[in-house]
Every structure is written in C-alpha cells, then in structure tokens.
C-alpha positions in Angstrom: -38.0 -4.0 -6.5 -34.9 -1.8 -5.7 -31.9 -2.8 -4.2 -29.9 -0.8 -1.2 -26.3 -0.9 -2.3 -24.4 -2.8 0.2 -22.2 -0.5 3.1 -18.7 -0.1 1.7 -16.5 -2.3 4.1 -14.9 -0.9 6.7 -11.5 -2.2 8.2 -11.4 -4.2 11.2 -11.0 -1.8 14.3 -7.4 -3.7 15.3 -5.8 -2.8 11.7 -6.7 0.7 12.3 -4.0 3.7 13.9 -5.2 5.2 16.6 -5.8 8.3 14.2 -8.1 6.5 12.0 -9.8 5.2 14.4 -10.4 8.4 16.4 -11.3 10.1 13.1 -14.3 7.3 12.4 -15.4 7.7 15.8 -16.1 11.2 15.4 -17.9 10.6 12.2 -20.1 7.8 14.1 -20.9 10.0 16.7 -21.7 13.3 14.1 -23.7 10.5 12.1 -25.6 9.1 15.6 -26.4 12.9 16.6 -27.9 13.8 13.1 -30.7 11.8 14.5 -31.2 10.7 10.6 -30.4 6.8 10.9 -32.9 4.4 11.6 -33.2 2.3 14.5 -30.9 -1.0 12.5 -28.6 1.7 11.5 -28.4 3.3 15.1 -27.2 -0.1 16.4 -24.8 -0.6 14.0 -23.0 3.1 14.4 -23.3 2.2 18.3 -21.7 -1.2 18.1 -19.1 0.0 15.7 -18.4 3.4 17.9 -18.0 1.0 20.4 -15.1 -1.2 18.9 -13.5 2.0 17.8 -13.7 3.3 21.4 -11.9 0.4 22.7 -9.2 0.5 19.9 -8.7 4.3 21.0 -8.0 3.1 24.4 -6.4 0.0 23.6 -3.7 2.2 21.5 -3.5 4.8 24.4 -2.8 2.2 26.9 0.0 0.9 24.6 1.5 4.6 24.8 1.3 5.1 28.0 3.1 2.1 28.5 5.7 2.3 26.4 6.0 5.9 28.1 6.1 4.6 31.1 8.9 2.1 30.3 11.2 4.6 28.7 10.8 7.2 31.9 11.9 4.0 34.0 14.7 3.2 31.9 15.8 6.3 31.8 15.9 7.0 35.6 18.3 3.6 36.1 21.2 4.7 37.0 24.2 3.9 34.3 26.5 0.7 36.0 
C-alpha cells in the first residue's frame, strides 16, 4: 500500500502580507483552471482561495483606511 505524502503546510491566511497572499491566490486559481485536481482537492483550493480573498480585502480595507485618515489629517487646518 502507498502512502500520499502529506500537503506541505501552508500559513494561516491572517499571518500572511497582502503580497503573499495575492501571490497564492493566483496560484489557486492557475491550479483550479488546470482542471487537473480532483473533486476533494477542488474544494480545498476553493475554500483556501477563499480565505486568501478575504485577507486580500481585509488588508486593502486596512489601506484605505489608513489612507483615508492621513488625507483627513492632513486637510485640518494647523491651530
């Protein structure tokens, strides 16, 4: 009986830059069109796509934000 050699872990989504995460998501998505996983594996790439989808936006909301905050301070007059 062969054994499948476990997936090399992955890091949890939230200890990922929004870089790293956008670069996995690419992959996922590449790996999802190949059409070349099986159904388990499809689920898995989709569930893990999706987490890294919501870290992108997560991170991106957190810029904007901060963007945001900076324009505002900036525009207050000086007392």
């Amino acid at each position: 009986m062969t054994k499948t050699s476990p997936q090399p872990s992955r890091p949890e989504t939230d200890q990922l830059t929004y870089e790293q995460a956008r670069d996995e998501l690419v992959a996922v998505v590449a790996e999802l069109e190949s059409g070349q996983a099986s159904l388990a594996q499809a689920m898995t790439l989709w569930q893990r796509g999706e987490a890294l989808a919501e870290r992108c936006q997560s991170l991106l909301e957190e810029a904007r934000a901060a963007v945001a905050a900076q324009i505002e301070a900036e525009a207050q007059p000086e007392a």
